[in-house]
Backbone as CSV, one residue per row, in Angstrom:
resi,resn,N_x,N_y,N_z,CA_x,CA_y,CA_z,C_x,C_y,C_z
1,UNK,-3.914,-31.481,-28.367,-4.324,-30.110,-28.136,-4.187,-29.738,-26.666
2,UNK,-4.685,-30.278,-25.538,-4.954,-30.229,-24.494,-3.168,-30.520,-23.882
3,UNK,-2.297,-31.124,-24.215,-0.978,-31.453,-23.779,-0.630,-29.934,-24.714
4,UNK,-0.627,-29.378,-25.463,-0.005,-28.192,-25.798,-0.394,-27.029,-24.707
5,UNK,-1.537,-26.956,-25.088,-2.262,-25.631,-23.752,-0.915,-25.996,-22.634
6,UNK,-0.984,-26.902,-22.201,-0.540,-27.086,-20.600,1.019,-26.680,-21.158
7,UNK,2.008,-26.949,-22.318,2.839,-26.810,-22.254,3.044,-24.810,-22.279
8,UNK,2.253,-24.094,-23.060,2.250,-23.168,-22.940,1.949,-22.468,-21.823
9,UNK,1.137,-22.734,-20.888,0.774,-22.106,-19.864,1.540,-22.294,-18.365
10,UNK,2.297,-23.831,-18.355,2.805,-24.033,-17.257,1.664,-24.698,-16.298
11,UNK,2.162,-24.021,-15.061,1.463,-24.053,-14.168,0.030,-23.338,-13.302
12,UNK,-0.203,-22.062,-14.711,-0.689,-21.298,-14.528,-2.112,-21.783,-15.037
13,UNK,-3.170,-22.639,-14.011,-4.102,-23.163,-14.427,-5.848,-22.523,-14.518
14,UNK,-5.846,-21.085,-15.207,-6.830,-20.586,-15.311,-8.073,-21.162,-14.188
15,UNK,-8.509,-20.233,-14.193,-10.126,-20.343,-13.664,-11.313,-21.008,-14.243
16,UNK,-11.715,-21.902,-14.203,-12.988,-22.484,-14.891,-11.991,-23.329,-16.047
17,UNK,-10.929,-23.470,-16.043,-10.273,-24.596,-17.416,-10.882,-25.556,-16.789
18,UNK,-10.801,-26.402,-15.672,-11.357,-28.117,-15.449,-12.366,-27.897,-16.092
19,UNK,-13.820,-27.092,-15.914,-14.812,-27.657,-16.775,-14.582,-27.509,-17.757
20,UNK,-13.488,-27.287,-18.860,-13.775,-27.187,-20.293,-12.710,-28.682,-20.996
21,UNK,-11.516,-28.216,-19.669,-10.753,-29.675,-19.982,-12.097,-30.772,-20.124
22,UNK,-12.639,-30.933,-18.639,-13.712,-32.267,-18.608,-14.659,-32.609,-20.117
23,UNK,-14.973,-31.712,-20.330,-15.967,-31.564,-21.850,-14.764,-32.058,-23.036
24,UNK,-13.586,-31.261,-22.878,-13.178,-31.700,-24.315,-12.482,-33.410,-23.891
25,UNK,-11.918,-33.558,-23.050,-11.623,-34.519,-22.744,-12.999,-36.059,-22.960
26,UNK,-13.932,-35.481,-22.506,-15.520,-36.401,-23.215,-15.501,-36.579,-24.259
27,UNK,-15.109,-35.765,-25.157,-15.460,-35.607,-26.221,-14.157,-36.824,-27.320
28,UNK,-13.690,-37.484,-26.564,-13.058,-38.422,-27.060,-13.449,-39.788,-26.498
29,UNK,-13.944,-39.817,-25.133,-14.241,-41.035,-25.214,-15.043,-40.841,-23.526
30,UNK,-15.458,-42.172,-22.986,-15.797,-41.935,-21.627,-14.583,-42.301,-20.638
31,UNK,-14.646,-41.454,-19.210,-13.527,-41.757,-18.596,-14.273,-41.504,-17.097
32,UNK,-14.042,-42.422,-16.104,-13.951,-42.174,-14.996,-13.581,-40.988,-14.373
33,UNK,-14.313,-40.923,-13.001,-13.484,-39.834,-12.104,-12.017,-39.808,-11.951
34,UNK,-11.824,-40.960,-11.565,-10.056,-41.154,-11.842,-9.544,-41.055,-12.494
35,UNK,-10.025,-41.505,-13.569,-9.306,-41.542,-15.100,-9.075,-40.438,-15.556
36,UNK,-10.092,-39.347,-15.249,-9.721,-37.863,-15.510,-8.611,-37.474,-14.749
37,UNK,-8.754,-37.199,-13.481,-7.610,-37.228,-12.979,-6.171,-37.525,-13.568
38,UNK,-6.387,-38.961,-12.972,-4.771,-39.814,-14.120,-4.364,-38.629,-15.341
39,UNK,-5.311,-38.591,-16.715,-5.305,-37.946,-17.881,-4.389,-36.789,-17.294
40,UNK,-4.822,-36.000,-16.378,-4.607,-34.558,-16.367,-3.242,-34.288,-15.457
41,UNK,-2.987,-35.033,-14.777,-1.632,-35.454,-14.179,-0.532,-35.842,-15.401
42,UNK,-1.076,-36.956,-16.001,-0.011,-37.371,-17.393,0.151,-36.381,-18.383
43,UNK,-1.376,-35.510,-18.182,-0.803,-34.600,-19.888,-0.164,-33.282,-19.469
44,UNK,-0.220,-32.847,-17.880,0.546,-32.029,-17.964,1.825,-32.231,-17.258
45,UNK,2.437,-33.805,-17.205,3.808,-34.238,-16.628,3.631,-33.741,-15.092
46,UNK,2.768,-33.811,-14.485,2.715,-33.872,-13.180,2.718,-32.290,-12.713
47,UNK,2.044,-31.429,-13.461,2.309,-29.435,-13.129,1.154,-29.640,-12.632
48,UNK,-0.039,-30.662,-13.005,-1.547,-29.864,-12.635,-2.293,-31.367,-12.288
49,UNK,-2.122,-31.140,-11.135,-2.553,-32.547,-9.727,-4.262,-32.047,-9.499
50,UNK,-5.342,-31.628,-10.674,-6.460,-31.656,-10.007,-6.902,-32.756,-8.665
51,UNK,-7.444,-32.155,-7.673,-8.000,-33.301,-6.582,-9.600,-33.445,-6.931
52,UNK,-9.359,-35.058,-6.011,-10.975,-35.513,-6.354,-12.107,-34.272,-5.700
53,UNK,-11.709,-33.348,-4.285,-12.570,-32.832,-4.289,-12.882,-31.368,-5.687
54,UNK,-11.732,-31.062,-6.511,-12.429,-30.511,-7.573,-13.115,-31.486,-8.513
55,UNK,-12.126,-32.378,-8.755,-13.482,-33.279,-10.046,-14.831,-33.702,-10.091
56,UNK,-14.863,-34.345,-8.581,-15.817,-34.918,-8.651,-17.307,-33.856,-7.951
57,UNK,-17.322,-32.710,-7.745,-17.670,-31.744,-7.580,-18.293,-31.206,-8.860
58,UNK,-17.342,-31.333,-9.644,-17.393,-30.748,-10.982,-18.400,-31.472,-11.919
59,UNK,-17.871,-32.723,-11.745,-18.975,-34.066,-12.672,-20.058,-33.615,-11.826
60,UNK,-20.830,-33.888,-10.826,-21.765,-33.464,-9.927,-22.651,-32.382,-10.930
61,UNK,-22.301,-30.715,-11.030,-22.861,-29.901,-11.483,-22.912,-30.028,-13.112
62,UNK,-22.021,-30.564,-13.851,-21.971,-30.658,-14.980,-22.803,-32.074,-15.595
63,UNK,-23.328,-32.975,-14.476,-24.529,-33.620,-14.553,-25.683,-32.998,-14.370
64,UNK,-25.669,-32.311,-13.287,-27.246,-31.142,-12.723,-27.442,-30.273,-14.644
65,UNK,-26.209,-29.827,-14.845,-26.546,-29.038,-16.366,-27.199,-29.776,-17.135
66,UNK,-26.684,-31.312,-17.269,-27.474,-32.209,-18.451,-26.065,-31.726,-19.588
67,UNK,-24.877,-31.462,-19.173,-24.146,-31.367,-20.238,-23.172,-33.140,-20.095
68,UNK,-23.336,-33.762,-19.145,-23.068,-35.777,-19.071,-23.963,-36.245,-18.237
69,UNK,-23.651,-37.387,-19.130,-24.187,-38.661,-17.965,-23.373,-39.549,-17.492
70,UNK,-24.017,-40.095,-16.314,-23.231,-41.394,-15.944,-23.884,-42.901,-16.285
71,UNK,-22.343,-43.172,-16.911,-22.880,-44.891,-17.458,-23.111,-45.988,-16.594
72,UNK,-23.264,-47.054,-16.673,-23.847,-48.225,-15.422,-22.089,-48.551,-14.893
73,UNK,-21.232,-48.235,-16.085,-19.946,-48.681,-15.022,-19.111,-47.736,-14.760
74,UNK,-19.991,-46.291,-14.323,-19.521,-45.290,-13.539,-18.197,-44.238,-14.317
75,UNK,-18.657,-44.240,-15.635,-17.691,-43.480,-16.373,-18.862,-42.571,-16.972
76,UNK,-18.317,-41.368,-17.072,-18.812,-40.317,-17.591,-19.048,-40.088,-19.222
77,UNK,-19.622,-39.458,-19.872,-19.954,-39.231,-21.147,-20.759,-37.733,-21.631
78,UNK,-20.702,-37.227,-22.550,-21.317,-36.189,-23.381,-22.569,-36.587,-23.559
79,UNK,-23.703,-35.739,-22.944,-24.856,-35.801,-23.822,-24.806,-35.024,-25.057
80,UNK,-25.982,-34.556,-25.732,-26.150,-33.918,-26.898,-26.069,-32.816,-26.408
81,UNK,-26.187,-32.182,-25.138,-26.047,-30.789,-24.994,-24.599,-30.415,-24.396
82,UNK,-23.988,-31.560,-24.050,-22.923,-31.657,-24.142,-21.674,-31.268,-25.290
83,UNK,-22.269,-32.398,-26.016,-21.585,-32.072,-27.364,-21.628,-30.750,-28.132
84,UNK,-23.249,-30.263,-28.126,-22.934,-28.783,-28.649,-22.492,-27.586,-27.941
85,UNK,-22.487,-27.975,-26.557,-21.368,-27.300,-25.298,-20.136,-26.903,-26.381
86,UNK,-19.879,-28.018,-26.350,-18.151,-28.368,-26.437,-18.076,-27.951,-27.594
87,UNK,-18.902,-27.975,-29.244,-18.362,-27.422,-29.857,-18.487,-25.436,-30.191
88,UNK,-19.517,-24.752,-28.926,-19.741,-23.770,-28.942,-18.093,-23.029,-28.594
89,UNK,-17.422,-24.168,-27.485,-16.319,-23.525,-26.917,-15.027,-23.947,-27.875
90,UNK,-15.182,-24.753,-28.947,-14.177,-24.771,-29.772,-14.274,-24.034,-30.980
91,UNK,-15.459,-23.468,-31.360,-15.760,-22.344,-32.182,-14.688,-20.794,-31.543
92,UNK,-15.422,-20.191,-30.444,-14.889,-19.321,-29.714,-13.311,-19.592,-29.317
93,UNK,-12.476,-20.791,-29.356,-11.438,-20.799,-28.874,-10.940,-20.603,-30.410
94,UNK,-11.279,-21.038,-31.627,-10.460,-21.163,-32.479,-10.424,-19.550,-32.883
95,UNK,-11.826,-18.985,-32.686,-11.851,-17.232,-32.873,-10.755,-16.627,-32.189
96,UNK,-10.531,-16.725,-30.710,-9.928,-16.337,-30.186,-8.578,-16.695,-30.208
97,UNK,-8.112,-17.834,-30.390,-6.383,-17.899,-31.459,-6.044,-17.476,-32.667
98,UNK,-7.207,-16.928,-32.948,-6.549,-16.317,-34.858,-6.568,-14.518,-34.376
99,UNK,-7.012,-14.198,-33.209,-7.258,-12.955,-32.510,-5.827,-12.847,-31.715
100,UNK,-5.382,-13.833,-31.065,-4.742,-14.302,-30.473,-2.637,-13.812,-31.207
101,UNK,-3.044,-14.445,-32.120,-2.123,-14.713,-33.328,-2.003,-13.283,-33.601
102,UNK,-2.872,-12.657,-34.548,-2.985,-11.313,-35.184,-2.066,-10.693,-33.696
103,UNK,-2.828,-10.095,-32.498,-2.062,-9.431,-31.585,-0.911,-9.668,-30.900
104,UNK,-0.329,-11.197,-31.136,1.218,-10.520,-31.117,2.003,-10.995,-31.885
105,UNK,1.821,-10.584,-33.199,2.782,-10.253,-34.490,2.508,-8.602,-34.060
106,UNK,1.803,-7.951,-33.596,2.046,-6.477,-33.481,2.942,-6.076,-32.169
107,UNK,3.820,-6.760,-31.617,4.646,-6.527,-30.838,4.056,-6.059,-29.670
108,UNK,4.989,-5.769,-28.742,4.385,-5.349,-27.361,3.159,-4.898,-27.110
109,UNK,2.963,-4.058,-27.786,1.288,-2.995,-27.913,0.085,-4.223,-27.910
110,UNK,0.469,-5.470,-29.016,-0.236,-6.242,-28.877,-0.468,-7.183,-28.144
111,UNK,0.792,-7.587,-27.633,0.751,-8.436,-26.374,-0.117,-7.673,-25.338
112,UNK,0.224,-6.417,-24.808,-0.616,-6.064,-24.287,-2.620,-5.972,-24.003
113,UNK,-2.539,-5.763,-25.376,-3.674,-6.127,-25.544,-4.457,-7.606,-25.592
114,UNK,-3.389,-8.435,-26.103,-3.791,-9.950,-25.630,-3.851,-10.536,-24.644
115,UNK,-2.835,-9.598,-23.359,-3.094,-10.238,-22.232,-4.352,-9.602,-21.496
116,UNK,-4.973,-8.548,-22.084,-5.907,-7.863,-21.284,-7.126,-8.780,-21.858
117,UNK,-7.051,-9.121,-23.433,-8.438,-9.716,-23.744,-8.537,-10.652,-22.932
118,UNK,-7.294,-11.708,-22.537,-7.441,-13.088,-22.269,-8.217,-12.919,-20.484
119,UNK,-7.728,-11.836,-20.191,-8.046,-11.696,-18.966,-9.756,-11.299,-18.225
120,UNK,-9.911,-10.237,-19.818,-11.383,-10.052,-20.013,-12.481,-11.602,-20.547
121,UNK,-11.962,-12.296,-21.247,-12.619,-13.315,-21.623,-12.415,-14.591,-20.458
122,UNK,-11.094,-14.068,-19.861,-11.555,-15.354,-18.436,-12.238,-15.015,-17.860
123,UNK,-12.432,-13.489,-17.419,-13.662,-13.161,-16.168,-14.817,-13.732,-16.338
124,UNK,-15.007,-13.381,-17.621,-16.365,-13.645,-18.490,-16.832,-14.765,-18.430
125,UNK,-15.652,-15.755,-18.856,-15.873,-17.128,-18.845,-16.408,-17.466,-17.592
126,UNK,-15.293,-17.014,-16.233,-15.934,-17.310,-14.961,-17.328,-17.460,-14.845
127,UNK,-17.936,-16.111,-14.812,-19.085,-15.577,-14.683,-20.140,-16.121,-15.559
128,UNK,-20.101,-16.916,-16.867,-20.831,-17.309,-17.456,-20.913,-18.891,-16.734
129,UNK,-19.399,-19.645,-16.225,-19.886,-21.371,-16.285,-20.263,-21.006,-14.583
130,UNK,-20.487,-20.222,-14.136,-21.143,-20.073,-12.741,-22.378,-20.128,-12.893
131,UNK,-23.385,-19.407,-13.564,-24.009,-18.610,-13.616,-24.931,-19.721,-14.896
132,UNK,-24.161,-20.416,-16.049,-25.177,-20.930,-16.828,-25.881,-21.903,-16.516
133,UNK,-26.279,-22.839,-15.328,-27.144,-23.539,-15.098,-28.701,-22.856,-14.869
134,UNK,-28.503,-21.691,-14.539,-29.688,-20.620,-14.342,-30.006,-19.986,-15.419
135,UNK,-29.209,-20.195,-16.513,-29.567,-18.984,-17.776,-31.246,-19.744,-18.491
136,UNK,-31.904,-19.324,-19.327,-32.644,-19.968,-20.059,-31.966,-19.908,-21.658
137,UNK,-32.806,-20.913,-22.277,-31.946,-20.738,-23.568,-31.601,-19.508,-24.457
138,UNK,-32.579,-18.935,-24.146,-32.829,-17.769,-25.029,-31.342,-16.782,-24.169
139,UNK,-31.796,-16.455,-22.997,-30.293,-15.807,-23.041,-28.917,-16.542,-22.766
140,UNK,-28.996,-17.480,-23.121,-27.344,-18.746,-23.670,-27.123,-18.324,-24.924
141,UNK,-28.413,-17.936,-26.130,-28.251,-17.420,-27.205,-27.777,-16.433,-27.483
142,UNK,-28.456,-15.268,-26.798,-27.733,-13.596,-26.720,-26.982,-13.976,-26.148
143,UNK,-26.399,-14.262,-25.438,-24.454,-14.359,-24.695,-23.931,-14.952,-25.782
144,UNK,-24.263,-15.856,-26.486,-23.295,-16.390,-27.458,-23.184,-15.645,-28.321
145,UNK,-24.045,-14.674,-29.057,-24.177,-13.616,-30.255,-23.575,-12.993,-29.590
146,UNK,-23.558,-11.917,-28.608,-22.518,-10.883,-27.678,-21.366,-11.777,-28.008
147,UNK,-20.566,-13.012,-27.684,-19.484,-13.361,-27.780,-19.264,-13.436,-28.945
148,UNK,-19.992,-13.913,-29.982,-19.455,-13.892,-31.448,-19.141,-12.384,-31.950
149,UNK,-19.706,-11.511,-31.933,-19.969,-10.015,-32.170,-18.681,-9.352,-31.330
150,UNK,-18.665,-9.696,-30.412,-17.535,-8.919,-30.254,-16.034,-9.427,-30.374
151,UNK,-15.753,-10.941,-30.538,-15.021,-11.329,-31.369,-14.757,-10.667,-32.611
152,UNK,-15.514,-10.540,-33.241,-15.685,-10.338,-34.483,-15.408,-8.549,-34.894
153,UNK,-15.556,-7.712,-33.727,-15.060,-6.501,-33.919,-13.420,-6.621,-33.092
154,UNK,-13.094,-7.573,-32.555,-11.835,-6.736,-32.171,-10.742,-7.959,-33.644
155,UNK,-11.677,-8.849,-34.373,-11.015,-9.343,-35.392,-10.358,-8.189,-36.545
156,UNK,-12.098,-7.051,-36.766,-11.690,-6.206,-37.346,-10.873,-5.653,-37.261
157,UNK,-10.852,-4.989,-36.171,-9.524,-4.257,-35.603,-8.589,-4.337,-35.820
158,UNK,-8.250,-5.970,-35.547,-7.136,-5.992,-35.486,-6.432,-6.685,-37.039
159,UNK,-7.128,-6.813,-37.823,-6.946,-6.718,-39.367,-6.484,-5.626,-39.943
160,UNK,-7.279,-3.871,-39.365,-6.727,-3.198,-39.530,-5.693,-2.506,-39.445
161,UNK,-5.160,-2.874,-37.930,-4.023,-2.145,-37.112,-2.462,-3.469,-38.410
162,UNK,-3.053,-4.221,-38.616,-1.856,-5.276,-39.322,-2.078,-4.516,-40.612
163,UNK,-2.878,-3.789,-41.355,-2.963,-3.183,-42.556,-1.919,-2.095,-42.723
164,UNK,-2.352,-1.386,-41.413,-1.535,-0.370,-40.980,0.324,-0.223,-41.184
165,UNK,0.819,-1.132,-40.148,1.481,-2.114,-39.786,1.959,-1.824,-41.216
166,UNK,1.873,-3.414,-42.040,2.591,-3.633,-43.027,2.548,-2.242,-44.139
């Protein structure tokens, strides 16, 4: 999964992707600071050279969250809030490729519009993995209902505009 993204995107390495790479990448096994590294060098054939001062920066705050821990031989891992991290953002990613999909089978008009969502849902994203070590649960909850909900209306949408369409 993670070697496809990179083939589609190039070099063009979004904002806030390391912390989601780091999570899904946990989510297979534990790996060192390096080892992440290494991983992310090999899976994208050498386009995306994260440095230790982003990773290990990154492990740092994404320990302060309680979304890993560190093991006695210095490799990283998923806690439980980890894990339901990671599958909150593979819920929303799989929403957002069938959203994804729908808008450009509608040709240009839709591309358009896919590049504006993607652009609206990176800001967002920004602004949320900044910002969620301060949230309380309760509003991690309403942000996630806001994200499902409005997924879920531009799904409509765009069910309709393909009704149209055909």
């Amino acid at each position: 999964m993670i070697s496809e993204w990179f083939q589609r995107v190039g070099s063009s390495i979004p904002r806030g992707f390391s912390r989601y790479f780091i999570l899904e990448l946990l989510k297979e096994k534990e790996f060192s600071g390096k080892e992440i590294i290494d991983y992310a060098i090999n899976q994208s054939n050498g386009i995306w050279k994260p440095s230790p001062g982003l990773i290990y920066p990154l492990l740092g705050r994404l320990l302060d969250e309680g979304l890993i821990d560190e093991t006695k031989e210095g490799k990283y891992k998923l806690t439980k809030k980890g894990i339901e991290t990671a599958k909150d953002v593979d819920k929303v990613n799989d929403i957002v490729k069938k959203q994804l999909e729908v808008l450009f089978r509608l040709g240009n008009v839709g591309r358009f519009v896919a590049m504006d969502l993607l652009e609206k849902m990176s800001a967002m994203g920004s602004i949320l993995s900044s910002n969620i070590s301060n949230m309380t649960e309760d509003e991690m909850q309403r942000y996630r209902k806001f994200l499902v909900e409005e997924l879920e209306k531009i799904d409509n949408s765009s069910k309709r505009k393909e009704i149209k369409i055909e």
